[in-house]
C-alpha positions in Angstrom: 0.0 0.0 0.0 0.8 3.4 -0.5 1.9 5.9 1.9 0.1 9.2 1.5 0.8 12.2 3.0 -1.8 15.0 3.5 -3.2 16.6 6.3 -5.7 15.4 8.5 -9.2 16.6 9.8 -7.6 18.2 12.9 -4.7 19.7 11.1 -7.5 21.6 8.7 -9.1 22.5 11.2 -6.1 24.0 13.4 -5.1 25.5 10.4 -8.5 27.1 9.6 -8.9 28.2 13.0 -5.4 30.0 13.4 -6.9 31.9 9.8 -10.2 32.7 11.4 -8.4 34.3 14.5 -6.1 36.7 12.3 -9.0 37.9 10.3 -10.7 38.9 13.3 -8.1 40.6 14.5 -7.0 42.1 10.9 -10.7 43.4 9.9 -11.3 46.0 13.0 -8.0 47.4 12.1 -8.5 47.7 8.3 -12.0 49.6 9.5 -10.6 52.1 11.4 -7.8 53.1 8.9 -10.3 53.4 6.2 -11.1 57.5 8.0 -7.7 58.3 7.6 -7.1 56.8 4.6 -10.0 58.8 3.3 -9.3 62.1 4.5 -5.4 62.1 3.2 -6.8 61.2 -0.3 -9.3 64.4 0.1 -6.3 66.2 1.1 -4.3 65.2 -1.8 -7.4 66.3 -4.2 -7.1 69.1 -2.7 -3.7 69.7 -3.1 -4.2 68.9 -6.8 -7.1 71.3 -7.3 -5.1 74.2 -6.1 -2.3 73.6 -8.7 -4.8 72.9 -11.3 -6.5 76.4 -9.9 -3.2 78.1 -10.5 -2.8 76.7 -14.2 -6.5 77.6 -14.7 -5.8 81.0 -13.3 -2.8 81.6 -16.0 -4.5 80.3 -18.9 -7.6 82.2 -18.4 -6.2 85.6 -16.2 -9.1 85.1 -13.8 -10.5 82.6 -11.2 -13.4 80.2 -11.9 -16.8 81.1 -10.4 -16.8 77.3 -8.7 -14.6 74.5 -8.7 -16.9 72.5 -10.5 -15.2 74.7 -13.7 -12.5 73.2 -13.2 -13.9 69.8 -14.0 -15.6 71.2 -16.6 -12.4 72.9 -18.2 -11.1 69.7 -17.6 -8.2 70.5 -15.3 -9.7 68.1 -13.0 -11.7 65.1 -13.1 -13.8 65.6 -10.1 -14.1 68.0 -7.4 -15.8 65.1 -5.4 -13.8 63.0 -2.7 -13.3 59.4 -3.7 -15.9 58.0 -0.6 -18.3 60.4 -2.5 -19.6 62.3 1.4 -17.0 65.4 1.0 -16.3 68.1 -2.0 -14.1 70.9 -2.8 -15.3 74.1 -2.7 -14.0 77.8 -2.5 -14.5 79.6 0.7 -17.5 81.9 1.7 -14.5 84.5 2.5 -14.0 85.1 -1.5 -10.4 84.6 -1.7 -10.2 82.0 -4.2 -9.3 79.4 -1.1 -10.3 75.9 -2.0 -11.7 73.6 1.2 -13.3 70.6 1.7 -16.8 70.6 2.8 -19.3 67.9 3.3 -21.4 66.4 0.5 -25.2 67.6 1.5 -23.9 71.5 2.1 
């Protein structure tokens, strides 16, 4: 007769269980990060609207009205954050400052 190796029932199911317990601990921790991951891609956007606000500004000698001119113009592709619950925006001060304001206002 052969002799054939494999794992057994209880190995599996050591094996499984040892799996089970690291994605438990993993998934929590992948949640949390997922705000902060979020908010330094907004930033970034951010970062690129204002450069793309500065070429926008030389081509044209004026600032845009909204940002949303800027996707329009085509500088940038959105002026939406990538979880879709933030957008840029200039501020209510009028100084052509761009910031990052919720969605729904």
């Amino acid at each position: 007769m052969k002799n054939q190796k494999g794992f057994t029932l209880i190995e599996m199911l050591i094996v499984l269980a040892i799996i089970t317990t690291l994605l438990i601990l993993l998934i929590p921790n992948l949640a949390s990060k997922n705000q902060e991951v979020q908010s330094k891609g907004c930033n970034a956007l951010k970062k690129l609207t204002e450069n793309q606000l500065q070429a926008y500004v030389m081509d044209y000698g004026t600032y845009p009205n909204k940002v949303s001119t800027l996707v329009e113009k085509q500088y940038i592709q959105s002026d939406t954050c990538s979880n879709g619950k933030k957008r840029l925006a200039f501020d209510q001060a009028g100084n052509n400052e761009i910031i990052i304001v919720d969605n729904d206002g």
